[in-house]
Legacy VTK file of the C-alpha trace (Angstrom):
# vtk DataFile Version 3.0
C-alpha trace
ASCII
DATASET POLYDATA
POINTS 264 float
46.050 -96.996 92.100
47.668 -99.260 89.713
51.060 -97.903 90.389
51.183 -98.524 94.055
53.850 -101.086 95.233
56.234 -101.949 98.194
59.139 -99.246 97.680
62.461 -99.541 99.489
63.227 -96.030 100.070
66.430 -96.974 101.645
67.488 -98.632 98.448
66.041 -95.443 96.736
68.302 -93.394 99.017
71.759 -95.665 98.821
70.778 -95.507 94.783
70.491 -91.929 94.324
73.564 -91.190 96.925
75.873 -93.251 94.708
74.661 -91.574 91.258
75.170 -88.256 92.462
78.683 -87.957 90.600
77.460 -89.559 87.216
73.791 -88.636 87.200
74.536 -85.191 85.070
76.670 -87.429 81.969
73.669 -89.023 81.897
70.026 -87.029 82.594
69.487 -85.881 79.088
66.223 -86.992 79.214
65.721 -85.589 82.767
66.816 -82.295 81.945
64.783 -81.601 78.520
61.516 -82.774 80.571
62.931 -79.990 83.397
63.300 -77.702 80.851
59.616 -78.337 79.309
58.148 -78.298 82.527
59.973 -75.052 83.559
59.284 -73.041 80.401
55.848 -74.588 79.548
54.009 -74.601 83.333
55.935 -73.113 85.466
56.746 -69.820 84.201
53.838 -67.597 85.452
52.895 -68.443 87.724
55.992 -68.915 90.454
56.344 -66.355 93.206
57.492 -66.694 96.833
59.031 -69.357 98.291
59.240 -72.598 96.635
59.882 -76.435 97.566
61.604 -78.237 94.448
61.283 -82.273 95.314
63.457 -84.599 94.571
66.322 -81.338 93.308
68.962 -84.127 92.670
71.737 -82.210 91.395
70.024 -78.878 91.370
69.561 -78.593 87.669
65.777 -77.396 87.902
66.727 -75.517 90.609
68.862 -73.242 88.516
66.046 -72.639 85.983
63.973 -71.638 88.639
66.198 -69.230 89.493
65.828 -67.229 86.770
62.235 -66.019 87.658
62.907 -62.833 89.546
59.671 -62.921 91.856
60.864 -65.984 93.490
62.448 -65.016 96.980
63.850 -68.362 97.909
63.765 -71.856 97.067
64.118 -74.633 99.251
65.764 -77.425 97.467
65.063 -81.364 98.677
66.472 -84.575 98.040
66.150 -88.177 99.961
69.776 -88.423 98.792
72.747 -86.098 100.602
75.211 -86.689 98.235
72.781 -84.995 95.560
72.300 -82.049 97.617
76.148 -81.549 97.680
76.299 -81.305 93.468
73.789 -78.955 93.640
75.305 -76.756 96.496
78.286 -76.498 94.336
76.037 -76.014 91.148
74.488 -73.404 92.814
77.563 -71.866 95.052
76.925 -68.393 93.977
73.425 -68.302 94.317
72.028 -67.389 97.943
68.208 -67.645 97.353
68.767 -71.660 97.803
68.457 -73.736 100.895
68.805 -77.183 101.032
66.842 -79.872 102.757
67.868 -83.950 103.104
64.519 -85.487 103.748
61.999 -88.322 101.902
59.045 -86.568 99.827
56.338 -88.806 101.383
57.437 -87.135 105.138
58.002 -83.433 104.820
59.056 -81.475 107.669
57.577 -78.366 107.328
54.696 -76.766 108.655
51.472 -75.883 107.243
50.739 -73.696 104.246
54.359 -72.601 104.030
54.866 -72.870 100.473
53.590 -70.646 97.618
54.084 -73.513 94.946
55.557 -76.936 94.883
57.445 -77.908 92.173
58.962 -81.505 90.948
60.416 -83.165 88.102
61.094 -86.905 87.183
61.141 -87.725 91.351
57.513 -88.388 92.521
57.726 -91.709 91.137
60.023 -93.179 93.534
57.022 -92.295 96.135
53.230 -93.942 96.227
51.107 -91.149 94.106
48.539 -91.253 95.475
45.578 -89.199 97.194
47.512 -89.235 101.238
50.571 -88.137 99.146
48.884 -85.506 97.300
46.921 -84.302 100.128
50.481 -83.701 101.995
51.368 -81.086 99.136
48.000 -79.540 99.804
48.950 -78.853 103.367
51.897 -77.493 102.624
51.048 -74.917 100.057
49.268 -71.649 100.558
45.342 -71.230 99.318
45.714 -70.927 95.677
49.219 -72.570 95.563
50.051 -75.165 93.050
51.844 -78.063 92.474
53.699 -78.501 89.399
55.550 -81.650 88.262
56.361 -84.415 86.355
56.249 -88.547 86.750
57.033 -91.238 84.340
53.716 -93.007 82.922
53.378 -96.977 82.765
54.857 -96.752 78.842
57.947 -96.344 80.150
60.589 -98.811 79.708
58.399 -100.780 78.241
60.785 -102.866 75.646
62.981 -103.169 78.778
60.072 -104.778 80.544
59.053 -107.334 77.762
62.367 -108.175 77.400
62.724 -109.082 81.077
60.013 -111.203 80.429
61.730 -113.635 78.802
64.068 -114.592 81.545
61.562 -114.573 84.754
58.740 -113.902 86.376
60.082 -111.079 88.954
59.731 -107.084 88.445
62.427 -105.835 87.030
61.208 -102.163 86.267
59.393 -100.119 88.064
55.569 -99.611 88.396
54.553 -95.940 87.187
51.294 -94.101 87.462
48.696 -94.231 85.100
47.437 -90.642 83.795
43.490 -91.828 84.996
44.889 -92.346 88.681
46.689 -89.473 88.889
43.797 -87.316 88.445
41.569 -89.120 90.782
44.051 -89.103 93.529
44.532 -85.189 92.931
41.128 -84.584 93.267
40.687 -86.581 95.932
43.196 -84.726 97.663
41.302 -81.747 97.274
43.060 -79.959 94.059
40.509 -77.761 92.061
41.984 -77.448 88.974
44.447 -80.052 87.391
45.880 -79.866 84.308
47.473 -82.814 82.412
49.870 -83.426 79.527
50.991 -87.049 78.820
54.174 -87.127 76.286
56.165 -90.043 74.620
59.905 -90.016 74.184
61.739 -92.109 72.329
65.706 -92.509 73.038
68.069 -94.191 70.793
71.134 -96.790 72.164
73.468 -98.931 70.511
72.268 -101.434 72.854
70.029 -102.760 75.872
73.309 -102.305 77.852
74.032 -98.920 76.838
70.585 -97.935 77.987
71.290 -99.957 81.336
74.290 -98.298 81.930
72.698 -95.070 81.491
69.991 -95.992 83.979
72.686 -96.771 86.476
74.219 -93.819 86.076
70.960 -92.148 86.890
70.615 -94.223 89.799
67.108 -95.339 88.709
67.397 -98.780 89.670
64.568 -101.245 90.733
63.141 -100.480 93.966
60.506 -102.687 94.809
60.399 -104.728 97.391
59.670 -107.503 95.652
62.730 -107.132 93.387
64.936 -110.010 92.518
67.982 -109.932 95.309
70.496 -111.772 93.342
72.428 -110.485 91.010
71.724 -111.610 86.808
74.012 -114.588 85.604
75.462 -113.929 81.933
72.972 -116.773 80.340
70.168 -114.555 82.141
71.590 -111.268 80.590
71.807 -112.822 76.825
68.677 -113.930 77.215
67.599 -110.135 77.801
69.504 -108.929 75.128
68.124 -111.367 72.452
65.056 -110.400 73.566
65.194 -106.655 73.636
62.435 -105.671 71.177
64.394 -104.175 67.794
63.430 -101.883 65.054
65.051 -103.753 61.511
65.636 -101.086 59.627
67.317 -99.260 62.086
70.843 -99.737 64.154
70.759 -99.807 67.665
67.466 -100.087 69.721
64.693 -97.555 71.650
63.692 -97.261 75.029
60.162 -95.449 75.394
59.503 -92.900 78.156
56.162 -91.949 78.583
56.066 -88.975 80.387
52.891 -86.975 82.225
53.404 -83.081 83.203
50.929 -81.881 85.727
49.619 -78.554 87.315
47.171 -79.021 90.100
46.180 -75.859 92.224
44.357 -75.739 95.550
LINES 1 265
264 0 1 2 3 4 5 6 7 8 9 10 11 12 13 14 15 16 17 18 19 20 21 22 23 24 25 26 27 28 29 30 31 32 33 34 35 36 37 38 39 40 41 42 43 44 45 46 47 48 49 50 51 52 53 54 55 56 57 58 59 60 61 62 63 64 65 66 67 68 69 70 71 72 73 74 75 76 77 78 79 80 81 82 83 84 85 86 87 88 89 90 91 92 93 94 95 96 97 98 99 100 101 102 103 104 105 106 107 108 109 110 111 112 113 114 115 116 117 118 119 120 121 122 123 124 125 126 127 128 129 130 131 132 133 134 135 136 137 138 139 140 141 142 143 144 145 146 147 148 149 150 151 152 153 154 155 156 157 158 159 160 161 162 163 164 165 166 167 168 169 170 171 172 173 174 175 176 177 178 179 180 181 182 183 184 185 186 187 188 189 190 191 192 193 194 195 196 197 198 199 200 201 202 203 204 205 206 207 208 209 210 211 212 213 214 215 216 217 218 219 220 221 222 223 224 225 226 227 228 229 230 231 232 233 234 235 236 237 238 239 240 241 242 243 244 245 246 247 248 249 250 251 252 253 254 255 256 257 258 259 260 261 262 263
């Protein structure tokens, strides 16, 4: 798969961990793809008990929540710091359990869940069909799994503008729809369903949109990243170069982003 790379999930970890008091002031993209995903694919269908990846601050969590034929959810994040802001997000609400451990090694046993459920977190794991196939295990015959991942559009100003200072990776790989559907049928899914949409979100700057990124704690994770840190002549040199719309103030960022429903 074209999106496959080296990922340091400790860096992934220390990232998320350290976000975990900023990342609401700054997930408004996050949450209105939560919400779409919620109230366009996942409203139906959901009964049981769920597994919501990569919960973060337990925002989807909540939504979830609010379909009565759920019995419990077990909420999971590589990051404990997360799972604190969404135990006290969710203090009053004793249908939630909460899990520290990395997507890409679950521990649970075998056709446990009824549905799996994920937004904007598979892509800080490989997708691809070993992945998938250990969401297949977990879910019960006829379960589904129901989630979202960035798409290789995203960031893409922010990558071409990288360009121009050097030749490392800056910005993360993403997964291309084509690959995603291979790897789920590969994996054994009999039914996948796929919706690729493109945001667009405004800034008054590249470093307004960087800040906000570090807020999120969606930093580079490769392990082929550049170790040191940028030099000011390196960071003009990005900014001149960020990609800008004349006849507008400020600049974009694009974020492509694919929803998917695969059932086994």
């Amino acid at each position: 798969m074209s999106a496959v790379f080296d990922l340091d999930k400790q860096k992934i970890k220390t990232s998320f961990g350290n976000a975990s008091l900023s990342y609401d002031s700054a997930a408004r993209l996050q949450q209105q793809v939560g919400l779409h995903l919620v109230n366009q694919y996942a409203g139906n269908g959901l009964s049981g008990l769920i597994l919501d990846v990569g919960c973060g601050t337990g925002f989807l969590t909540e939504r979830l929540l609010q379909f009565s034929a759920l019995e419990t959810i077990i909420a999971l994040d590589i990051a404990q710091p997360m799972l604190h802001q969404a135990r006290l997000r969710l203090v009053d609400h004793s249908r939630v359990a909460y899990v520290c451990a990395d997507a890409e090694s679950l521990p649970f046993v075998d056709q446990q869940f009824d549905s799996i459920v994920s937004n904007l977190a598979l892509q800080w794991c490989n997708l691809n069909s070993e992945t998938f196939f250990s969401f297949k295990k977990l879910v019960k015959p006829g379960g589904q799994l129901i989630f979202s991942t960035f798409g290789p559009q995203t960031l893409s100003e922010l990558k071409l503008a990288w360009k121009a200072v050097d030749d490392f990776r800056h910005v993360n790989e993403f997964a291309v729809q084509d690959d995603l559907f291979q790897a789920l049928t590969e994996a054994g899914s009999k039914k996948i369903q796929i919706e690729t949409v493109v945001y667009k979100s405004a800034y008054e700057s590249a470093l307004e949109l960087m800040a906000e990124l570090k807020c999120l704690g969606a930093h580079n994770v490769a392990q082929d990243r550049k170790r040191r840190l940028t030099t000011k002549s390196e960071l003009q040199k990005l900014l001149a170069a960020y990609p800008r719309i004349s006849e507008v103030p400020g600049v974009f960022a694009t974020f492509e982003v694919i929803y998917v429903v695969a059932s086994f």
